[in-house]
N, C-alpha and C positions, 0 to 999 in steps of 0.2 A: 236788689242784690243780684248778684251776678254768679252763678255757678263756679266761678273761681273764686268767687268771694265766700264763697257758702262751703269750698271744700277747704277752705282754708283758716273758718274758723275755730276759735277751740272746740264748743259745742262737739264740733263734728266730726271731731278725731273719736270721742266720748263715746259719740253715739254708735260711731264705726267699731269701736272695741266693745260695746254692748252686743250690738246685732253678732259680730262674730261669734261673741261666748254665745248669746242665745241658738246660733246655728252649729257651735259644737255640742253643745246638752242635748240638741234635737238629734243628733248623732248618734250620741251615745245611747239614747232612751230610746232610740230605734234598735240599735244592735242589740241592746236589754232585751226587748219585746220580742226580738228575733231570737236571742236564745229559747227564749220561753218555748217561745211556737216551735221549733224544732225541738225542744226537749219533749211537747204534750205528744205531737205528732210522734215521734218516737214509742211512747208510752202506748199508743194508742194501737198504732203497727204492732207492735210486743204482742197485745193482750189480741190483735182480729190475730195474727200468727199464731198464738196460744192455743185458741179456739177451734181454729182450722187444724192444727195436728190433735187436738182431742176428738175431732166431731168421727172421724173413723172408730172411737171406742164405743160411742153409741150408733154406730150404722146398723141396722136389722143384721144384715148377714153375722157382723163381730158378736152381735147378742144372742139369736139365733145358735150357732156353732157353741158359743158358753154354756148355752143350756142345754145340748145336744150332751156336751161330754159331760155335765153335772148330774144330768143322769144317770151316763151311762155309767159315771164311777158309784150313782148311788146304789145300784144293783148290785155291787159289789162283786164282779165280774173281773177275773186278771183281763189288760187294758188290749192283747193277743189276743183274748175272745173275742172281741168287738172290732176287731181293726179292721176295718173297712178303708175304700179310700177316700170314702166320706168323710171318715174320723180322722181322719189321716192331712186333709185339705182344712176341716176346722181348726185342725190343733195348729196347723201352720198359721193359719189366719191372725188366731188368737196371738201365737207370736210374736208374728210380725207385725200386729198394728201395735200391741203395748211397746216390744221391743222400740218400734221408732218412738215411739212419746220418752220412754226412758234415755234415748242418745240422745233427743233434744232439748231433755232435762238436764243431764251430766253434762250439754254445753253451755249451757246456761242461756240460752237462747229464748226462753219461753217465761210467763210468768208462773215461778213456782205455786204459790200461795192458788191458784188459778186449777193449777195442774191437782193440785191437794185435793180441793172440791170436788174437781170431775171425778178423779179416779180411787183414789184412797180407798175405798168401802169394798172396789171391786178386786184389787190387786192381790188381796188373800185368797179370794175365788179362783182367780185367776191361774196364780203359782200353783194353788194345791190341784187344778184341773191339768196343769202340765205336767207339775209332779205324776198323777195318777198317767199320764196319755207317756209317759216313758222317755220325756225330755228332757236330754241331759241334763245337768245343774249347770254347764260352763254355758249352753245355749240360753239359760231363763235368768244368768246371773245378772246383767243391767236391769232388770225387770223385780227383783230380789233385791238390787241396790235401790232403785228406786222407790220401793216398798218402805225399807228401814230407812231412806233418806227424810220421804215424806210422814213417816212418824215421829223424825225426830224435830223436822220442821216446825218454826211458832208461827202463827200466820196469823194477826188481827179478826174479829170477826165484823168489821165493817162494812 
């Protein structure tokens, strides 16, 4: 048989319209696989992104400074007795690092359920050490929302 003879038989129209659908399904189940993979990778960015805006709440100095002013509100001392710009530098601190995890929360940027674990226990500490250090409410309010968000939060415990 002769290669015009062999494209020319039925056989191999058959076979030619098999092999096509088998190399479109291969197509397809590639792009399949491919969503997958960029959806886990996504997932996975999320939660190392997650973790990197939380690791600032446990860094020594942000814990250190919390328990600086937990003190000092335990002495029960108006917050003008103590104002140093010690106290002055921690209370900023403390601000500023919850403050950012809280707009990265309201963007929805971060895995909540994630952010619930980390911080949740401390956010009460937190507020009422601000409250006591003389921090407006309009400055601690993302911090405030973020508190009442993650209480009302359901989160799996898987």
């Amino acid at each position: 048989m002769t290669i015009s003879r062999l494209i020319n038989h039925p056989t191999f129209g058959n076979l030619q319209k098999l092999v096509t659908l088998l190399a479109s399904l291969a197509v397809v189940v590639g792009i399949f696989f491919a969503a997958i993979q960029v959806r886990i990778s996504t997932e996975i960015d999320r939660r190392q992104t997650t973790l990197n805006i939380l690791r600032p709440t446990r860094d020594e100095a942000v814990l250190l400074a919390l328990q600086r002013l937990q003190i000092a509100k335990e002495l029960n001392k108006p917050f003008e007795e103590i104002l140093t710009e010690r106290v002055v530098l921690d209370r900023n601190l403390i601000l500023n690092t919850y403050d950012s995890v809280a707009i990265y929360y309201q963007f929805g940027t971060i895995e909540k359920c994630i952010v619930k674990a980390h911080v949740r226990e401390a956010l009460d500490l937190v507020i009422d050490v601000l409250e006591y250090s003389n921090v407006p409410a309009n400055a601690c309010a993302r911090i405030t929302r973020l508190r009442n968000d993650l209480n009302a939060l359901k989160c799996s415990t898987n």
